[in-house]
C-alpha positions as CSV (number, residue, x, y, z in Angstrom):
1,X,41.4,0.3,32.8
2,X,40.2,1.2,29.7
3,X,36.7,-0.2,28.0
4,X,38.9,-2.0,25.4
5,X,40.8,-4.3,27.8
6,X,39.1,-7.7,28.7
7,X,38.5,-6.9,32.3
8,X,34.9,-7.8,33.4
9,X,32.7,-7.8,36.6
10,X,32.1,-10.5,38.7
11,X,29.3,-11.4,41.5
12,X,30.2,-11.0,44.7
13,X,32.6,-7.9,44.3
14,X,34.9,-10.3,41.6
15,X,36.9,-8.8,38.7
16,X,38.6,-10.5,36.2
17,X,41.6,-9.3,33.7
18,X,42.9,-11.0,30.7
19,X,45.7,-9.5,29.6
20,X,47.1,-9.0,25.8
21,X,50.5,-8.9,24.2
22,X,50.2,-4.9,24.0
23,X,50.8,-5.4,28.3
24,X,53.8,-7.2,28.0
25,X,55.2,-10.8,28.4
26,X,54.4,-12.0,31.9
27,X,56.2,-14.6,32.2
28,X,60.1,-14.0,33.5
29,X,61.5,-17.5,32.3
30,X,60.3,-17.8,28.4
31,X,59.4,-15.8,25.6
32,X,60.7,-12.9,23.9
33,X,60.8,-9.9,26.5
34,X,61.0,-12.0,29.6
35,X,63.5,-10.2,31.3
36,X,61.3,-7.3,31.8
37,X,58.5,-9.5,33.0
38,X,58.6,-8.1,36.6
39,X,58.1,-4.7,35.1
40,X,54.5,-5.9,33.1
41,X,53.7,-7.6,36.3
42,X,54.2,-4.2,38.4
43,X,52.3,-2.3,35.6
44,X,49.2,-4.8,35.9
45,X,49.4,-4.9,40.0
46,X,49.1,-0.9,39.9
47,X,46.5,-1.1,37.4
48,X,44.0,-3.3,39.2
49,X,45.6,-1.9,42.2
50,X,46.1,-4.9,44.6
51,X,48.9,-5.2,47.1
52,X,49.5,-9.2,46.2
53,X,49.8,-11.2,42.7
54,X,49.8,-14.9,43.5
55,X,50.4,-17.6,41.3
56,X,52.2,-21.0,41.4
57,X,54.9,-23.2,39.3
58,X,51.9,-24.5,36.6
59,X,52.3,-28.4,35.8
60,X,48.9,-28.9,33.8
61,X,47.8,-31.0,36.9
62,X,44.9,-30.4,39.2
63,X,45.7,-28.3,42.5
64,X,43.7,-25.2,43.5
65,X,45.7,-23.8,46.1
66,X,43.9,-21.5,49.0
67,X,45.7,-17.7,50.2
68,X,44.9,-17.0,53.4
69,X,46.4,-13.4,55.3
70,X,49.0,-15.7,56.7
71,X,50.3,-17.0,53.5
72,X,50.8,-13.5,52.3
73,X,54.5,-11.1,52.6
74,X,55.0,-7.9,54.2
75,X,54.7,-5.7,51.6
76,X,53.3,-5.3,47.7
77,X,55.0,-8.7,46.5
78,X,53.9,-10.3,43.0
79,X,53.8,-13.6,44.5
80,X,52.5,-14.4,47.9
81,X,55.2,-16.1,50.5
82,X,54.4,-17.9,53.4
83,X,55.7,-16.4,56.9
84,X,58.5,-20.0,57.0
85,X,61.7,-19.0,58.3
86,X,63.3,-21.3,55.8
87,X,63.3,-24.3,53.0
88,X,60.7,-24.5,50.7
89,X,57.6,-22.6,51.1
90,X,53.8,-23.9,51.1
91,X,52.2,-20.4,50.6
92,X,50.1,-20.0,47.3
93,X,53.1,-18.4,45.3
94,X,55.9,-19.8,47.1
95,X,57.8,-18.1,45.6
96,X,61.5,-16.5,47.9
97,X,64.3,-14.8,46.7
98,X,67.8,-15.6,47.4
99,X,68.9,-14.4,50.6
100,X,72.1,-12.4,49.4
101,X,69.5,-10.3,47.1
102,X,67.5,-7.3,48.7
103,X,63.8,-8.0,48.5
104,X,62.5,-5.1,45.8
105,X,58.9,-4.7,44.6
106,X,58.8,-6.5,41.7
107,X,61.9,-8.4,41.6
108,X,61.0,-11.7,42.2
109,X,61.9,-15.5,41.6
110,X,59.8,-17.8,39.5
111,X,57.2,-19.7,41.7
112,X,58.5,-22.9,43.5
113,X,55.6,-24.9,44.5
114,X,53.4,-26.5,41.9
115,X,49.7,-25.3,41.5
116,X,47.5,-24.4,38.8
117,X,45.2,-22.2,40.4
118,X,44.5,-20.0,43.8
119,X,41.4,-18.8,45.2
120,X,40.8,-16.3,48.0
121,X,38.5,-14.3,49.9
122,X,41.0,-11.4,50.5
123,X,40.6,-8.1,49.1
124,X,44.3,-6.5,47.6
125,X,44.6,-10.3,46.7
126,X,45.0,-11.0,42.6
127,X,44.9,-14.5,41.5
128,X,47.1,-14.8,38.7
129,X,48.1,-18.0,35.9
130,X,50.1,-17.3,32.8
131,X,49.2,-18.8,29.6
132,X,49.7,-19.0,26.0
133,X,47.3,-21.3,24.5
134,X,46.2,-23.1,27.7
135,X,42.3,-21.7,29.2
136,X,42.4,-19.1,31.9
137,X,39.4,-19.6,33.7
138,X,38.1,-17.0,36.2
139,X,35.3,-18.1,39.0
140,X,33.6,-15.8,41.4
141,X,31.2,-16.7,44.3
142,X,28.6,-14.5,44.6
143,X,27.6,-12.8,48.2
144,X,25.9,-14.6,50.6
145,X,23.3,-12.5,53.0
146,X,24.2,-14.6,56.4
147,X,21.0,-13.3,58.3
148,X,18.6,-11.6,56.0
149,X,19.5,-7.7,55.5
150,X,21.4,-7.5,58.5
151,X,24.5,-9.9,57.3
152,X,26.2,-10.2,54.0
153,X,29.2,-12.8,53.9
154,X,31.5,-11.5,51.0
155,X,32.3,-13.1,47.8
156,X,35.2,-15.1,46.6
157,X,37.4,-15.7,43.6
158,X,39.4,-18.1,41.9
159,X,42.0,-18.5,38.6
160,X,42.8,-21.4,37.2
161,X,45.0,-22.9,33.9
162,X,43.6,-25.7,32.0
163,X,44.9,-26.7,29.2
164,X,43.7,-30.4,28.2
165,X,45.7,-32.2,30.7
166,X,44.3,-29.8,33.0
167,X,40.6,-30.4,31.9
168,X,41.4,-33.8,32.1
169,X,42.8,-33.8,35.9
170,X,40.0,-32.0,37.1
171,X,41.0,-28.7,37.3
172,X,38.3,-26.6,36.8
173,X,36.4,-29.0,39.5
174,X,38.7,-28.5,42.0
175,X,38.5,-24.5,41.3
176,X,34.8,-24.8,42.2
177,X,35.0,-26.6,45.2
178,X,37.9,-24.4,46.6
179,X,35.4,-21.3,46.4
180,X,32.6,-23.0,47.4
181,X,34.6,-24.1,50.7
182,X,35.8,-20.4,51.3
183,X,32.0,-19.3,52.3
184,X,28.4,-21.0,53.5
185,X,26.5,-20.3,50.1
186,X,26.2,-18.1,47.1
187,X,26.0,-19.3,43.1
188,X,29.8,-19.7,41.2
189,X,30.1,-17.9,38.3
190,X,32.7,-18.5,35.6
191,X,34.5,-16.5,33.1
192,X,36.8,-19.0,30.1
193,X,39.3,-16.7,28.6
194,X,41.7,-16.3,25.2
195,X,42.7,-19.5,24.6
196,X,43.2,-22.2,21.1
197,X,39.7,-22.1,20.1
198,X,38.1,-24.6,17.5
199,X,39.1,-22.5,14.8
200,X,42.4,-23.1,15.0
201,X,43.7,-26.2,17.6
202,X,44.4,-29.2,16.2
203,X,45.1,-32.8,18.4
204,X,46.2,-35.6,17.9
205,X,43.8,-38.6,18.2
206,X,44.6,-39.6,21.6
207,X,43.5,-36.6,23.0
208,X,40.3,-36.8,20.8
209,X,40.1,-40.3,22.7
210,X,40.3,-38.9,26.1
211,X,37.6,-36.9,25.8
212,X,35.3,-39.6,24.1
213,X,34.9,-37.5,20.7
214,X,33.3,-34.6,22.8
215,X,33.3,-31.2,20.7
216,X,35.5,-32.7,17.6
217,X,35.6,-31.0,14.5
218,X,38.2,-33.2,12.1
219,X,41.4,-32.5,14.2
220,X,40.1,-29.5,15.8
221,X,38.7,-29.6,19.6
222,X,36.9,-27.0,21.4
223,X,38.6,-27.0,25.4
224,X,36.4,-23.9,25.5
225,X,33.6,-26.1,25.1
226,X,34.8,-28.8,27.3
227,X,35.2,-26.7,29.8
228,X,31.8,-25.1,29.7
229,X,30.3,-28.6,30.3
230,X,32.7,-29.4,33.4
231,X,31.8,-26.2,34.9
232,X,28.1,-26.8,34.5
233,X,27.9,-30.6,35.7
234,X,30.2,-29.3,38.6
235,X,27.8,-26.2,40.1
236,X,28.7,-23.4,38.2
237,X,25.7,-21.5,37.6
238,X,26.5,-19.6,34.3
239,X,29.4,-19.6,32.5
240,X,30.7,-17.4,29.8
241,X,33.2,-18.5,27.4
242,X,34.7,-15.1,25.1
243,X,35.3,-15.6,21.3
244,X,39.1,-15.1,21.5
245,X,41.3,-17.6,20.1
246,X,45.2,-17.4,20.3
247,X,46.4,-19.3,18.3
248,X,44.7,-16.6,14.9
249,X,44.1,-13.6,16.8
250,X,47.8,-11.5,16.7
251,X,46.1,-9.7,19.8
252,X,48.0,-13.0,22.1
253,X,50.9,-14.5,22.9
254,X,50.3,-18.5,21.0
255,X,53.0,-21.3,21.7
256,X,51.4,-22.9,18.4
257,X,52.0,-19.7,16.5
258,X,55.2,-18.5,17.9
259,X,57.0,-21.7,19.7
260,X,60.1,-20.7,22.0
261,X,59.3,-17.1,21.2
262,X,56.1,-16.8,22.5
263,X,55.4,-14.7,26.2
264,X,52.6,-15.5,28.5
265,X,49.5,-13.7,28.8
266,X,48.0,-13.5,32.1
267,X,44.3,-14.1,33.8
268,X,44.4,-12.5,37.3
269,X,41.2,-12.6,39.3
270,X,40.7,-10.3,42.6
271,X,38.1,-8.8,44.6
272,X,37.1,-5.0,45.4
């Protein structure tokens, strides 16, 4: 990866990605470029070089969804399957592909069970969301040393998709409680991607209402903010939001710039 890309180091042997427009639409059902989608999501497996890309069907709502080695596929998948024989899967991607169709890296079906986030413990694991405006929000347990030197429990990771809804449903407090359950200890750290900063993202006043007024600006909100705070009162014990906004910064796919045009961006955390 190249020091120019938004890829940073978590505790706990965490990475996060945010992709840009220059890595293509991820997103296989809207945007400009979709059809290829499978191709950019190939591209960004090999690049961080894990064998699994899950993500879920995202409904701005508030489920964290947890990949265990049984949830996963045979093979290098870009959305994990669970091991059913049949009907509607539960695993964090869900996602199956018509039975008529051979199974081919990278040629997948959208998602069909609703979540808006995954965490793991799994190495080869990425967690991915898709967004265009919306807050990817990367969390990383740190390490926990089990019995002094001798014993070090590894870390765990988490991404979520918040946009206000999602703020609102408690999103980002589920996220920390699902990686806090997936070990006996260690600090949460969290990482708030691109997303419609104050600068630019305007609301009307019932969202302004919903969050009691918090981090107003005239018709502007800061999520970024907002998020910050819920992270904090939730656990998290630092949390960096980046200076990247969407919606002004050509860099990123924006729904508010771009409407039905617009691709999806993705945040994929993973461990080493």
């Amino acid at each position: 990866m190249s020091a120019s890309e938004l890829s940073f180091e978590l505790p706990g042997g965490g990475r996060v990605l945010f992709t840009e427009r220059s890595h293509g639409n991820m997103s296989s059902v809207t945007g400009d470029g979709s059809k290829q989608a499978h191709v950019s999501r190939e591209h960004l497996r090999a690049r961080i070089g894990v064998r699994h890309l899950v993500r879920g069907h995202q409904v701005h709502g508030a489920v964290v969804r947890t990949v265990a080695e049984g949830d996963l596929a045979r093979g290098d998948l870009e959305d994990a399957r669970s091991s059913e024989p049949a009907g509607r899967s539960k695993a964090a991607g869900g996602a199956r592909a018509p039975a008529a169709t051979p199974r081919t890296r990278g040629a997948r079906v959208a998602p069909t069970v609703d979540a808006d986030g995954h965490a793991t413990s799994l190495r080869g694991v990425g967690a991915m969301v898709l967004t265009a405006d919306c807050l990817p929000v990367a969390l990383a347990r740190s390490q926990h040393r089990a019995n002094g030197a001798e014993g070090c429990e590894q870390g765990a990771v988490a991404m979520l998709h918040a946009g206000w809804r999602g703020l609102l449903a408690g999103v980002l407090e589920e996220g920390v409680r699902a990686v806090g359950a997936l070990g006996r200890g260690g600090d949460v750290f969290a990482i708030v991607g691109p997303r419609a900063g104050a600068c630019c993202y305007e609301v009307g006043e019932e969202v302004h209402a919903a969050f009691t007024g918090a981090h107003r600006d005239g018709r502007r909100i800061d999520l970024g903010a907002i998020a910050r705070d819920r992270l904090l009162a939730a656990g998290v014990a630092e949390v960096q939001v980046l200076e990247a906004c969407t919606i002004c910064d050509a860099r990123f796919f924006s729904h508010r710039r771009e409407g039905a045009r617009a691709g999806r961006q993705a945040g994929v955390a993973w461990l080493t």
